[in-house]
Phi, psi and omega in degrees: 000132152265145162324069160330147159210080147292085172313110192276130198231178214286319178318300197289357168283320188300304212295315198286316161310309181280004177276269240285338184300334174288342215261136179298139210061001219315319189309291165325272119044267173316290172328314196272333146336266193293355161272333212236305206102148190317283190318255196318345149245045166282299187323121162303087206266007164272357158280029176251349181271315149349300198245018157311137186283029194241088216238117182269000177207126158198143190296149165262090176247165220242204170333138153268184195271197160207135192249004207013272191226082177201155168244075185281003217278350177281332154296284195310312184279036171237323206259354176269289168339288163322315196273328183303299205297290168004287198302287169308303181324284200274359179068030185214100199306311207219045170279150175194102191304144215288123158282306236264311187299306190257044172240310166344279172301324194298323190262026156289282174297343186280324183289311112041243163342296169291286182328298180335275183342287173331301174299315196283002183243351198289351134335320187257142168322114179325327161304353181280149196273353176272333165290331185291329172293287231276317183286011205267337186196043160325330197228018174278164175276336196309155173231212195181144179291295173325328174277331174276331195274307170299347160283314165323300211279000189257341171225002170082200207183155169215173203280158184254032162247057171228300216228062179263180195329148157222189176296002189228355172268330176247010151225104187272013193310305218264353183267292190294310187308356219238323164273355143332283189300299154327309239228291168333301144337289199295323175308265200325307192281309163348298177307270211302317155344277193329290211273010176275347199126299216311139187295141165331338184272323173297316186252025166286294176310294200316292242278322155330305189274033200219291178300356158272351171277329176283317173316333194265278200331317185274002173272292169322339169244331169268337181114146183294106191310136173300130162274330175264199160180174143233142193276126188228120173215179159231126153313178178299303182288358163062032156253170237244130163217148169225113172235135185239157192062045160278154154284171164294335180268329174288344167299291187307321198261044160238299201282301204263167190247318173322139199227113192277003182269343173314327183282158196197116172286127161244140180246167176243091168234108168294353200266002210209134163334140172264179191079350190263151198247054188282157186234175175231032213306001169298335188258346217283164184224017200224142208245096196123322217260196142011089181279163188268127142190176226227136181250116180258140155238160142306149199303355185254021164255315187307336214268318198292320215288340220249303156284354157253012151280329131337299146314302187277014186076010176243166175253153197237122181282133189199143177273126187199189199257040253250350140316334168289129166058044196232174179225123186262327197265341146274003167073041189254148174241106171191125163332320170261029192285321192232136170239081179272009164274329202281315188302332187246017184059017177241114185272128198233038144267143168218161190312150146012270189281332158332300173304302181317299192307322192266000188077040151249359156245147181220124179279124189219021169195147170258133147192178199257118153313136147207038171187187178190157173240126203248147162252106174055032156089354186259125199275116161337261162204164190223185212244150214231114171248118197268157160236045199264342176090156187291348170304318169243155177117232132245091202067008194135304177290109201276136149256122167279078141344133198272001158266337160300325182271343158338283200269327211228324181287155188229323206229133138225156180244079195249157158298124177317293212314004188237039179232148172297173147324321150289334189273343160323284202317333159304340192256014175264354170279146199287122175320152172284126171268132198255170200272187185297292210260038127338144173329292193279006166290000000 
């Protein structure tokens, strides 16, 4: 490849000033910029008219949750899911299950997983990039619905006034920095054990101790998960119930109806064939468990599939971008919301699969349907349950506008049965393995 070296020298500076100096209004323009900020004065006030909080299909759910300064929204939205079927079955409106219990395990298992990584890569450089992905963020929080699920099915779930919240589940930084380190540690000496030699048996012991070292940091900070508990509640109608000496897993397969294999992520990736079946084994976190994968379709099957799940009364999880084109404290999701190519004269849209491909798309927030507004059968906007806490929003609740789920939803998560019979039949192919830092990681 060669080397470019463009210098920028006073000619081309001159250029650049006298350019900006033509642009109409240039003064106004700035004022209202550096007074405001970009986003405002940007911003569309015709998208509040848009995005009214007003839904011809909605699920009926109660409160919403808060992940506070964590990146738990991939747990909240599956256990938000979980708790609505509860919340209707038993009649108890603003019941809500412990996150915290299956964050406990998800770095349990993460940590797991990664020493596997570690051996089995200790042959390649740090520099390669898939050992350079497993070092990049090991003790982090980010997820995948498939990550969520494999933890439900390997240890169940509990109510969260069994296993609730503390000071380091609701700011996980300082958590992540300390397993972070830890892991990282544990990596460089595993690779060396690997390239010294050492018996299988040596590096078996290390590795035991090394994963018994991440429990205790993670007990000591989240606390020991219960193997049993008793379930204590009041309904809505304020009777009184107790079932006692439950497991966490005889708790899930008593309470929920659900069967999570039923399920199926389908995505909107434009960069990569549709019809197709992927997988993502760089991310799965539970070793035996779940695998991460993905059905890419076009965007009006997520839409049909998501509404008639909807519609039968369950809510829906979906992965999307949720930085883009959003108001997090009016709670707005909507494609024209900021019209900054018109404020700064520059055009700064790009296509889909564009974005995907240059890295300007990201599933970078989990959160849950739980209504649409349907016109002629065609959806509007649809209704947001966020886990952000009651500050934003409408209570909590987002309105999405149906050109936001264009450009920004990436991921839904529906029960096969509301797919035809050919797109069943897609999901009989052996997955694509997709690379670490794809687009949908």
């Amino acid at each position: 490849m060669t080397e470019i070296n463009n210098e920028l020298n006073a000619e081309d500076i001159a250029a650049l000033e006298a350019d900006f100096a033509k642009q109409p209004q240039a003064d106004v323009i700035s004022r209202a910029i550096q007074q405001n900020g970009i986003n405002n004065a940007a911003r569309d006030p015709k998208s509040v008219v848009r995005t009214n909080h007003v839904f011809s299909v909605e699920v009926k759910t109660g409160g919403v949750t808060n992940q506070r300064q964590s990146g738990r929204c991939w747990l909240f939205s599956l256990t938000n899911n979980l708790r609505h079927q509860f919340a209707e079955k038993y009649g108890v409106k603003d019941f809500e299950l412990s996150q915290s219990y299956l964050f406990f395990w998800d770095k349990i298992e993460r940590a797991n997983i990664f020493y596997d990584r570690m051996i089995s890569t200790a042959n390649l450089p740090t520099t390669d990039r898939t050992v350079d992905f497993y070092l990049s963020g090991p003790g982090n929080d980010g997820g995948q619905w498939s990550m969520s699920a494999a933890l439900v099915q390997k240890y169940g779930v509990v109510p969260q006034s069994v296993f609730p919240e503390n000071n380091v589940t609701k700011n996980t930084r300082d958590l992540n920095s300390v397993l972070n380190l830890k892991l990282r540690r544990d990596g460089m000496q595993l690779r060396d054990l690997v390239n010294d030699g050492v018996t299988d048996e040596e590096l078996a012991n290390t590795r035991q101790k090394m994963l018994s070292e991440v429990y205790r940091i993670v007990a000591y900070s989240i606390g020991v998960p219960p193997e049993t508990f008793d379930f204590e509640y009041r309904d809505d109608k304020n009777n009184y119930h107790l079932d006692q000496g439950l497991t966490p897993k005889e708790f899930f397969d008593k309470y929920f109806d659900d069967n999570l294999d039923d399920y199926i992520v389908l995505t909107n990736a434009p960069d990569k064939k549709y019809k197709k079946l992927y997988s993502l084994p760089s991310q799965n976190n539970v070793v035996g468990g779940k695998p991460i994968q993905f059905l890419n379709l076009p965007m009006e099957v997520l839409k049909e599939t998501a509404i008639s799940q909807l519609k039968d009364g369950m809510t829906v999880w979906f992965g999307n971008d949720v930085v883009e084109q959003s108001a997090r404290k009016d709670g707005i999701l909507d494609a024209n919301l900021y019209h900054r190519s018109e404020l700064f004269n520059v055009e700064l849209s790009m296509k889909k699969a564009d974005r995907f491909n240059y890295h300007q798309a990201e599933v970078s927030h989990a959160m849950v349907l739980t209504g649409v507004d349907l016109v002629d059968d065609k959806p509007t906007r649809w209704k947001v349950e966020n886990s952000w806490g009651e500050d934003n929003g409408e209570k909590g609740y987002f309105t999405m506008a149906d050109s936001w789920m264009d450009d920004f939803v990436y991921e839904v998560v529906v029960n096969k049965k509301y797919l035809s019979e050919d797109q069943q039949t897609l999901l009989k192919q052996v997955p694509e393995p997709l690379e670490p830092w794809d687009s949908l990681s």
